[in-house]
C-alpha positions, 0 to 999 in steps of 0.5 A, spaced: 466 508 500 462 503 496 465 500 490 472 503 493 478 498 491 485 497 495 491 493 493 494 492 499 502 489 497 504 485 502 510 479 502 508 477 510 502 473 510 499 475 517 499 482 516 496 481 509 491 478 511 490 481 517 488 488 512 484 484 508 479 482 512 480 488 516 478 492 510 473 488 507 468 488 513 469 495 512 466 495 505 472 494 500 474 490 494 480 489 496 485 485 492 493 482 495 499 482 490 505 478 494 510 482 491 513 489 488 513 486 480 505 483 482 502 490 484 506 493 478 502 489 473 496 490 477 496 498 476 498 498 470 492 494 468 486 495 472 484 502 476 485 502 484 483 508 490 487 506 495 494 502 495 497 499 502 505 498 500 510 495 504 517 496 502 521 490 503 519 485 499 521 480 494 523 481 485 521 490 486 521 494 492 516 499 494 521 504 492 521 501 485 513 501 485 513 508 487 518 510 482 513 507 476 507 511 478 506 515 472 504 508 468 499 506 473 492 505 470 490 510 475 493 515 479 491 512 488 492 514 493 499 510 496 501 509 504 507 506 506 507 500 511 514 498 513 519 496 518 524 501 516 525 507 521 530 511 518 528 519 517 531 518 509 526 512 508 519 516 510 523 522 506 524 518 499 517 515 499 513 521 501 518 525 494 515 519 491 508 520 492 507 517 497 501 519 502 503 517 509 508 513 511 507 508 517 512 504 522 508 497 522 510 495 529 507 503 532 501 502 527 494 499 529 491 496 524 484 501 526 490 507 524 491 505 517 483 503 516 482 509 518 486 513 513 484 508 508 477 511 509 480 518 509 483 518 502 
């Protein structure tokens, strides 16, 4: 676990920072991008284990992050957290590449760091 880093990519402020400090008291570098367009140019430039991705956010969509992982610099493993609840939406992002898919308001905080530590 030392040494892993998580980019978590999260418009709401709250639950961003909620992850973050959940994730480091765990042990990870983590670093926060406020928007697709942000996490885009974070992962093509510097190598991540782990990406907590939301969908709905400003300038470049989640589905468009995932859309791109072919350029990143490295190859992480990516779960979705949203609110979107439509079947088509988990089925989409899983195609993508997409590890697991998580509806944030049936999430526990305690649920995505665990998969954190299993990836």
């Amino acid at each position: 676990m030392a040494g892993k880093r998580v980019l978590i990519v999260e418009d709401e402020k709250p639950l961003q920072h909620a992850l973050e400090l959940k994730l480091q008291r765990e042990g990870y570098d983590t670093i926060c991008a406020h928007n697709g367009q942000e996490a885009v140019d974070l992962l093509k430039n510097e190598p991540f284990d782990v990406v907590l991705l939301d969908l709905m956010m400003p300038v470049v969509d989640g589905f468009q992050v995932l859309e791109q992982h072919a350029t990143f610099a490295s190859q992480p493993a990516f779960f979705v957290l949203s609110n979107l609840s439509q079947r088509e939406d988990e089925e989409r992002v899983l195609a993508l590449g997409a590890r697991k898919y998580f509806i944030k308001s049936d999430t526990p905080l305690s649920t995505i760091v665990e998969e954190v530590k299993n990836a």
